[in-house]
C-alpha positions in Angstrom: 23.9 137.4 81.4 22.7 136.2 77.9 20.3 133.8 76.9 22.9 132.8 74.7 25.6 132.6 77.4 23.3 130.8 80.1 22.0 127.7 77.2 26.0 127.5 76.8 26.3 126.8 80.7 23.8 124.4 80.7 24.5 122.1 78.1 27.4 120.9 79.7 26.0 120.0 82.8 23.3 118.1 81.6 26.0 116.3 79.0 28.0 115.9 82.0 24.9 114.1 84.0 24.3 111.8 81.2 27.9 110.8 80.7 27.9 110.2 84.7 24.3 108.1 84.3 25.8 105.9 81.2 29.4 105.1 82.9 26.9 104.2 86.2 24.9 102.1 84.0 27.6 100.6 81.9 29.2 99.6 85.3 26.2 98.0 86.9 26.0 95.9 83.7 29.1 94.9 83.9 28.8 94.0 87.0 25.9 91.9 86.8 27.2 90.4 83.9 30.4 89.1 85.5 28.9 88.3 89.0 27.0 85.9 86.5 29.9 84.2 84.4 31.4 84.1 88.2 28.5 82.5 89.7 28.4 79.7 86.8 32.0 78.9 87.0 31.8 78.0 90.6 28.5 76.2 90.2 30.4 74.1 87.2 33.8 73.5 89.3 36.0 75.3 87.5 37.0 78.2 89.9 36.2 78.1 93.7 37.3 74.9 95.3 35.1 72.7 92.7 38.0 70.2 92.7 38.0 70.1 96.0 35.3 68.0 96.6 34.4 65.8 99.6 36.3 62.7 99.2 33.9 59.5 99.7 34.3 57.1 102.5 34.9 53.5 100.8 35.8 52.1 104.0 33.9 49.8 106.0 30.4 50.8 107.4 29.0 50.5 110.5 26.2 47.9 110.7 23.8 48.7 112.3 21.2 45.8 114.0 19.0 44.7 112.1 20.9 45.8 108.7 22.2 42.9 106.3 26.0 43.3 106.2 26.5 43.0 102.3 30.1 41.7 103.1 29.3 38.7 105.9 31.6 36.1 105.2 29.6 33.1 104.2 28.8 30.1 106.3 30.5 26.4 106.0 28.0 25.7 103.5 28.2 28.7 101.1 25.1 30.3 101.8 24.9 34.0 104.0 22.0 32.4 106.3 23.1 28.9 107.3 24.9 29.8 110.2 21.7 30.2 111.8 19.5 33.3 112.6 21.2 36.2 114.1 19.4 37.6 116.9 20.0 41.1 118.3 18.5 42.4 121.8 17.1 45.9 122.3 19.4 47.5 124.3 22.8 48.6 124.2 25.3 49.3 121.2 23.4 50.4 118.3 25.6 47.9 116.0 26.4 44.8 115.3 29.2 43.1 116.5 31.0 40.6 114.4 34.1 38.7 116.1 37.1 37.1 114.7 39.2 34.4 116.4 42.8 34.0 115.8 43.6 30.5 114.6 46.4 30.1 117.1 47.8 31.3 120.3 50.6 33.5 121.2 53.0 32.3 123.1 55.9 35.4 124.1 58.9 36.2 126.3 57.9 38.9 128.8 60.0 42.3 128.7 62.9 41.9 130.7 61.7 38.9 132.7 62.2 35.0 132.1 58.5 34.8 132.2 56.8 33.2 128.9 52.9 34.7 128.3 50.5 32.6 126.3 47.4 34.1 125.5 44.2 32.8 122.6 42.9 36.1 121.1 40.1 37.0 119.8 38.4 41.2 118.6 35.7 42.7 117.7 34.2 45.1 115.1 30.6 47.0 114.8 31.9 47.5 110.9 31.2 45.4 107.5 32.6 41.7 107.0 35.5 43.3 105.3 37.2 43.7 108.1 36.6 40.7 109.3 38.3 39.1 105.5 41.1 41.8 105.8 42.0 40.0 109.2 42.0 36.7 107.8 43.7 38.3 104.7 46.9 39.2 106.8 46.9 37.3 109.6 50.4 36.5 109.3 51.3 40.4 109.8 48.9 41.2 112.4 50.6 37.7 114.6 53.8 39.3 114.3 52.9 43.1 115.0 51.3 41.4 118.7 54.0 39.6 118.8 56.0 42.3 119.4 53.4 44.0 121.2 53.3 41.1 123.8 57.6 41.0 124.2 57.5 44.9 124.9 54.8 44.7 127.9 57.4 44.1 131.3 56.0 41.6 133.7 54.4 44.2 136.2 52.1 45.2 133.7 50.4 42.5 133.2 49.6 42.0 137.0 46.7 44.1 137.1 43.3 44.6 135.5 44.5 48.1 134.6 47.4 46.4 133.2 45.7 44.0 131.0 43.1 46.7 129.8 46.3 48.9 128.4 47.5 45.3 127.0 44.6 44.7 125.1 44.1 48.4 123.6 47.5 48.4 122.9 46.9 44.7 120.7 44.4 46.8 119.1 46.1 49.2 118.2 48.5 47.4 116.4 46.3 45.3 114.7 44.2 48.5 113.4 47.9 50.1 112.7 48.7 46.7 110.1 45.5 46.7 108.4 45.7 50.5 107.7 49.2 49.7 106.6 47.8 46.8 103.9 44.5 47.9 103.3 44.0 51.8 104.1 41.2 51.4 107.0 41.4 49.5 110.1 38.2 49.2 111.9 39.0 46.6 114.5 37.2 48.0 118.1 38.6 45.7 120.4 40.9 42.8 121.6 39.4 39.9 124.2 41.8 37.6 125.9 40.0 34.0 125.3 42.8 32.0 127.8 45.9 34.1 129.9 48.7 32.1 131.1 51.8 33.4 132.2 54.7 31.0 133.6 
């Protein structure tokens, strides 16, 4: 073979390996470049669930002891702290407990029985003072929703302990399901039976 024939063959190869190394290097680039642009736009919420964001909680808190409840209804005389000083022991639940007493009894047919029920009522909530205003607030609504909660419960049920314990989460649930209803959150924890007479 030639000199002539073998600086022919070799030319093209080495043209061919540079092409190869400038596509390889062109593609890196590129890819660099647009990993980048990617990595911005997700950073900035445009692409890649940016809109998606955590929505925040505006419902009532949980107060803990010792924390100042920025929504506590005011006392008789118009100030936060005249109702006297709050005091909290050591042990069990972690949070407050704020209580609201409804203004009037209940007074209901039993379920399939001539037997009237007439309870006072009062719940509880470890949450904010809203709460505690929403209750006020609708009042009216939550009555009726126990109402009807107290003229569905048969006779027998309210017999036992057991029986009164579904009673009373069963008041709370419907009270929680009215305030959702009117004000998106319900927070209410439980129902206490203050009197209980059934005749």
């Amino acid at each position: 073979m030639s000199k002539a024939e073998a600086a022919t063959e070799e030319k093209p190869a080495k043209k061919g390996k540079s092409m190869v190394m400038i596509i390889a290097i062109v593609a890196v680039l590129m890819l660099a470049v647009g990993g980048g642009a990617a990595f911005a736009m997700v950073k900035m919420g445009i692409i890649g669930g940016g809109g998606a964001k955590a929505k925040e909680d505006l419902g009532p808190k949980l107060v803990r002891k010792g924390e100042v409840d920025p929504y506590a209804p005011k006392a008789e005389g118009g100030k936060e702290g005249d109702a006297g000083a709050e005091v909290e022991g050591e042990g069990g639940s972690p949070y407050k407990t704020s209580y609201y007493n409804f203004s009037e009894d209940f007074t209901s047919n039993l379920k399939g029985s001539a037997q009237l029920i007439q309870v006072s009522l009062a719940c509880s909530t470890h949450r904010d003072g809203r709460v505690l205003m929403w209750l006020k607030k609708h009042e009216l609504a939550v009555r009726s929703s126990m109402l009807s909660v107290l003229a569905d419960t048969p006779a027998d049920d309210i017999e036992t302990i057991e029986g009164k314990d579904k009673l009373t989460k069963r008041l709370t649930a419907a009270i929680n399901q009215v305030l959702v209803k009117e004000e998106g959150f319900g927070g209410v924890d439980d129902v206490y039976f203050k009197t209980f007479l059934v005749q």
